[in-house]
VMD Tcl script that draws the C-alpha trace (Angstrom):
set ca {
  {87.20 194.48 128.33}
  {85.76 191.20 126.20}
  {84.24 192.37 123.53}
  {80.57 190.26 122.86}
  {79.40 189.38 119.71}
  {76.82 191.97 119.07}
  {79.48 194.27 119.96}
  {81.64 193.12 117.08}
  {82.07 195.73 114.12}
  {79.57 194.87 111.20}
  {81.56 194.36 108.01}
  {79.80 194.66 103.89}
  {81.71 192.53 101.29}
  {80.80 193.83 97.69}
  {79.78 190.04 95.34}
  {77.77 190.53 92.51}
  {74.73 190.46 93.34}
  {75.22 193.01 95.88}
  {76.35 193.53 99.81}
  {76.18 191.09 102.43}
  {76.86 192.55 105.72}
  {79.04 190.00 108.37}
  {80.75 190.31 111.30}
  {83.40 187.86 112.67}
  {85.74 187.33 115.54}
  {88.87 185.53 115.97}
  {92.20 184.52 113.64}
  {92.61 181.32 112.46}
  {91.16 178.64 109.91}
  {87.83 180.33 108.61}
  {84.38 178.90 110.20}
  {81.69 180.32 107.92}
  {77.93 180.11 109.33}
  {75.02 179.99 107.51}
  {71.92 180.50 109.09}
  {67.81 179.90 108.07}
  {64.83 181.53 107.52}
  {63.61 184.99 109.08}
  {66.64 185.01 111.22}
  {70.19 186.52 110.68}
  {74.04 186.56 112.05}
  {72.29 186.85 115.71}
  {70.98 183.26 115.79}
  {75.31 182.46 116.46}
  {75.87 185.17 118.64}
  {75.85 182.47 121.88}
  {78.31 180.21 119.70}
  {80.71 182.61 117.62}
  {82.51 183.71 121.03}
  {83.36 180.01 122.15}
  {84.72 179.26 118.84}
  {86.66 182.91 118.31}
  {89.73 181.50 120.27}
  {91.15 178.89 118.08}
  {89.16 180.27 114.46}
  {88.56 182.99 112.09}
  {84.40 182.88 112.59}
  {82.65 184.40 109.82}
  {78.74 185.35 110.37}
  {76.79 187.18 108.08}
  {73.51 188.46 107.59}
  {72.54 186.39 104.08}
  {69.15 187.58 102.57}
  {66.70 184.73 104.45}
  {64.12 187.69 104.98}
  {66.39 189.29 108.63}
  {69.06 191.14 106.60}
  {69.17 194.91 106.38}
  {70.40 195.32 102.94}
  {68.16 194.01 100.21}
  {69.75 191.97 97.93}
  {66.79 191.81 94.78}
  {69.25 189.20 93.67}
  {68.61 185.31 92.19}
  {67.66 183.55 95.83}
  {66.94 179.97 93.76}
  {68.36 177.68 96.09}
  {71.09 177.48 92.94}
  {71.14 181.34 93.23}
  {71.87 180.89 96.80}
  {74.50 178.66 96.78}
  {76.13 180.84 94.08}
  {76.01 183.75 96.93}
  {77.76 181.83 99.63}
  {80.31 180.75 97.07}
  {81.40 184.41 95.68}
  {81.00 185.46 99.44}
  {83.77 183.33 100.23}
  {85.44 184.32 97.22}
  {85.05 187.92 97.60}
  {87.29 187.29 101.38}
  {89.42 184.82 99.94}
  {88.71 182.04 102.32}
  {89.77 178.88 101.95}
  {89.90 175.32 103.40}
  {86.40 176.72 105.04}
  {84.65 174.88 107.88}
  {80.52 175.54 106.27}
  {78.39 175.73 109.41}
  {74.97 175.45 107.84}
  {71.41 175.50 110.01}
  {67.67 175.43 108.85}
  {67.03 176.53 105.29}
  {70.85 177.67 105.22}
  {71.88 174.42 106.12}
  {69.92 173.25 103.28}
  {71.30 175.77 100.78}
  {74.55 174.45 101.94}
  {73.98 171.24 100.66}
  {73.98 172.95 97.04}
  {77.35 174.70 98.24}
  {79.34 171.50 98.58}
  {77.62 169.87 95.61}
  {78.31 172.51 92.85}
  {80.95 174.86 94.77}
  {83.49 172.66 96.59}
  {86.50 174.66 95.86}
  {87.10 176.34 99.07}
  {85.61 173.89 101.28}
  {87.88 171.73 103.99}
  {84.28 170.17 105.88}
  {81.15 170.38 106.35}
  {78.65 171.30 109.30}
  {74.99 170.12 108.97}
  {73.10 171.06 111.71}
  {69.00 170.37 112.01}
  {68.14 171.17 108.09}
  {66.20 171.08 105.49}
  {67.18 168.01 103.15}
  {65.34 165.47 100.81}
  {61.92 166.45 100.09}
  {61.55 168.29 103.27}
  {62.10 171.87 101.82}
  {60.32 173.39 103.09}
  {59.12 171.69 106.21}
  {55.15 171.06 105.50}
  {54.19 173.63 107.99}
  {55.18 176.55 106.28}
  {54.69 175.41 102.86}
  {51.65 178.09 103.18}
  {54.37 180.76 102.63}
  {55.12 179.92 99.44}
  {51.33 180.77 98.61}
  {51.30 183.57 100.59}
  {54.51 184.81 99.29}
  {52.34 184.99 95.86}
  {49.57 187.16 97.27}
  {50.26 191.01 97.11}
  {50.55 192.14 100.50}
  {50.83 188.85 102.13}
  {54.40 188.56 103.41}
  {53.89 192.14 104.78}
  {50.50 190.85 106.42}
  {52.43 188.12 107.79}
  {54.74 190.12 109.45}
  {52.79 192.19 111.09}
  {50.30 189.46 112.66}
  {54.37 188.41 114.60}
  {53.92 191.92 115.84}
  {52.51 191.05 119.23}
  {54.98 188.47 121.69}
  {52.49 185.32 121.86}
  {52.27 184.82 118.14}
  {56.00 184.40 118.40}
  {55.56 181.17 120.47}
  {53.15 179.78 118.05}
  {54.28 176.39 115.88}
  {54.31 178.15 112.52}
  {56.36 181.21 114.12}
  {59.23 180.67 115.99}
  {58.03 178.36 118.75}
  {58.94 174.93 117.80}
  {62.57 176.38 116.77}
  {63.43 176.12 120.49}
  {62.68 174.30 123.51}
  {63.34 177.64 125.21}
  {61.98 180.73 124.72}
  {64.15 183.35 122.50}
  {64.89 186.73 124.03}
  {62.11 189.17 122.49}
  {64.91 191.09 121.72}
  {66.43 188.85 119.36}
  {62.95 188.58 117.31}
  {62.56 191.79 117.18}
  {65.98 192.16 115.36}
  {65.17 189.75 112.91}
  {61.39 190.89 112.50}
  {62.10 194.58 112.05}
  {63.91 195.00 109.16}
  {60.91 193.21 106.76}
  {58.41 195.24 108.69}
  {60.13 198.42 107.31}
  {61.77 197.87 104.00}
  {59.53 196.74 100.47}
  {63.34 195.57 99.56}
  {63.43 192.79 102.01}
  {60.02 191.46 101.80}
  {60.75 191.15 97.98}
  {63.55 188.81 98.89}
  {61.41 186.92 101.26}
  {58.94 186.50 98.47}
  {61.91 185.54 95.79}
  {63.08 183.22 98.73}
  {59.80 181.03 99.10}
  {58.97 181.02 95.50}
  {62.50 179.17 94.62}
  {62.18 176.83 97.56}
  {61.40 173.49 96.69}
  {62.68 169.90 97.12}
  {63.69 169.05 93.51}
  {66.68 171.80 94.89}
  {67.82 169.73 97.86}
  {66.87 166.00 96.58}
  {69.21 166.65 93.64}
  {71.79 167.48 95.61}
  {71.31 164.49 97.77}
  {72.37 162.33 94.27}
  {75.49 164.06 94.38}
  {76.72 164.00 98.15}
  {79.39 161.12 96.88}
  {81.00 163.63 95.13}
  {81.79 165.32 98.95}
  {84.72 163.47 99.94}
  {85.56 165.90 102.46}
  {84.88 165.61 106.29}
  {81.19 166.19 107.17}
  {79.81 166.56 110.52}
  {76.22 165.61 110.87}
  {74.88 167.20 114.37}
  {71.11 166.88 114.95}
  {68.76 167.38 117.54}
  {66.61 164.36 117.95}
  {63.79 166.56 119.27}
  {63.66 168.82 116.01}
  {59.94 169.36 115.39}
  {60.41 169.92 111.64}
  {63.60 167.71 110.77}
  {63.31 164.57 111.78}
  {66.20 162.87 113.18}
  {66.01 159.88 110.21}
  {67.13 162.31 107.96}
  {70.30 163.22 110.04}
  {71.03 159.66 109.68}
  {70.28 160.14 106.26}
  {72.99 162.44 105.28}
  {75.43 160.46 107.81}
  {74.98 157.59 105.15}
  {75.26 159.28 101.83}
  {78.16 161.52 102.49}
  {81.15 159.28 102.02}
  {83.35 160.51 104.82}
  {80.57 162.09 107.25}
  {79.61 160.87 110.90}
  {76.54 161.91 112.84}
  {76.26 163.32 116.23}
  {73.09 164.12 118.59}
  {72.89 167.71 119.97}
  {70.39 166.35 123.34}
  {67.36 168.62 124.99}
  {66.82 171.12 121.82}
  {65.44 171.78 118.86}
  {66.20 173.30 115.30}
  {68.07 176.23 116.79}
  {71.18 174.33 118.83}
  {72.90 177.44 118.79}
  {70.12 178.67 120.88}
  {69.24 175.82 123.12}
  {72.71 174.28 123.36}
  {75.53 176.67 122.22}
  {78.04 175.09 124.36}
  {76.97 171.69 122.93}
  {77.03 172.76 119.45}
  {80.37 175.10 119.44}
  {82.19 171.84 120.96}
  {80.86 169.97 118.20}
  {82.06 172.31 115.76}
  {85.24 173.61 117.42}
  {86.20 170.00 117.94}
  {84.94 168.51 114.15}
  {87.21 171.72 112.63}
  {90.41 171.44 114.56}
  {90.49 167.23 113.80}
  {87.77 166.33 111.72}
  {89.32 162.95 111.66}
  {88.55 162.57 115.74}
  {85.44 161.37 117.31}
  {83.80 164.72 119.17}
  {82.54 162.10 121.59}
  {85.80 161.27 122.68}
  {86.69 165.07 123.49}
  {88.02 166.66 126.44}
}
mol new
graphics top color blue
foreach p $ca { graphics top sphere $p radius 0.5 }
foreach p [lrange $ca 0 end-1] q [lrange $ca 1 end] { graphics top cylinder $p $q radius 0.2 }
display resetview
């Protein structure tokens, strides 16, 4: 019987700031996945399968406002990039292929800038970077995240299945629509639990672009393989800046992930999973070129 990814155990590993819930599949070199905003481990769950075969692939839930533990921990994008470090720490991974997508791919970044240590590549898929963070359109939510009931408000007006196809929701994420199932995962635990909205609201507050431009200056310091994969119809990361990174990492190489949007794993999982399956097990070949 093939086990699926949602059927996969979930997993806590104890850092200090608290406990991040994962689950993985597969032996191997580690693939570690770091997702965005309002979503958790489930954005992969289309990708994590075609990778288990050859890799060790690492998902967890990481407090972007979808987890079910609340962390009340630093969530600065520094913060952040702490937590992914002492994550991988706290499993002992190392030479680590760092998957990163949306706001995650973002706090990446920070990750290989001031945490390289366990690190073999890199992963960006359609992120924030520069002085996109966040993306103008929801910029609003670091206002709202400042008004006392607001995030809660917020969540509740995603309560009824439209809303969830609206620009500012979820419905320039994907060309296609996501199974209502999914959002509801991802929606229900800050509907429920004070905890989690207050990491939503520590989330938005530390977001900003001085985070991810900074980092930027230091991308030279990378050395390692990076694997630039962007969707050139991303509504809210334009594919300039995909070249962007391509050009200041000093060993990194772009690739287009066709007909989708921020969420490849969604719209193109095969796509994406040969990318990264590919990029991991020869980082020095051209994915293009693959078989």
């Amino acid at each position: 019987m093939t086990i699926t990814f949602e059927q996969s155990p979930v997993q806590e590993a104890r850092v200090p700031q608290g406990t991040i819930r994962y689950r993985e599949m597969g032996t191997g070199e580690p693939i570690l996945l770091v997702h965005g905003f309002m979503v958790n481990s489930l954005l992969w769950r289309k990708v994590v399968p075609r990778l288990a075969g050859d890799f060790r692939v690492i998902a967890p839930d990481w407090p972007m406002g979808s987890h079910e533990v609340p962390l009340g921990a630093d969530l600065t994008p520094p913060g952040f990039a702490r937590l992914v470090a002492d994550f991988m720490a706290a499993l002992d991974l190392r030479d680590v292929t760092l998957v990163g997508n949306d706001t995650g791919g973002g706090m990446c970044q920070i990750v290989v800038v001031d945490h390289p240590e366990r690190l073999g590549r890199l992963v960006l898929t359609p992120s924030d970077a520069f002085e996109n963070f966040p993306p103008p359109m929801f910029r609003p939510l670091k206002v709202v995240a400042r008004i006392p009931g607001g995030i809660r408000a917020t969540i509740a007006s995603l309560g009824p299945r439209p809303a969830r196809r609206l620009p500012m929701s979820y419905g320039w994420t994907t060309k296609r629509p996501i199974d209502d199932r999914i959002v509801d995962a991802w929606l229900a635990p800050a509907r429920r639990d004070v905890g989690i909205r207050r990491d939503i609201e520590a989330l938005l507050r530390g977001a900003h672009p001085r985070h991810t431009l900074a980092a930027a200056e230091r991308f030279g310091e990378f050395d390692k393989p990076v694997l630039i994969a962007w969707a050139p119809e991303d509504k809210f990361f334009p594919f300039e800046h995909g070249e962007r990174l391509a050009t200041l990492f000093p060993n990194a190489r772009l690739e287009r992930i066709e007909d989708s949007r921020t969420f490849v794993s969604e719209d193109q999982p095969e796509r994406t999973a040969q990318l990264i399956g590919d990029f991991a097990r020869d980082p020095a070949r051209d994915p293009a070129t693959a078989t």
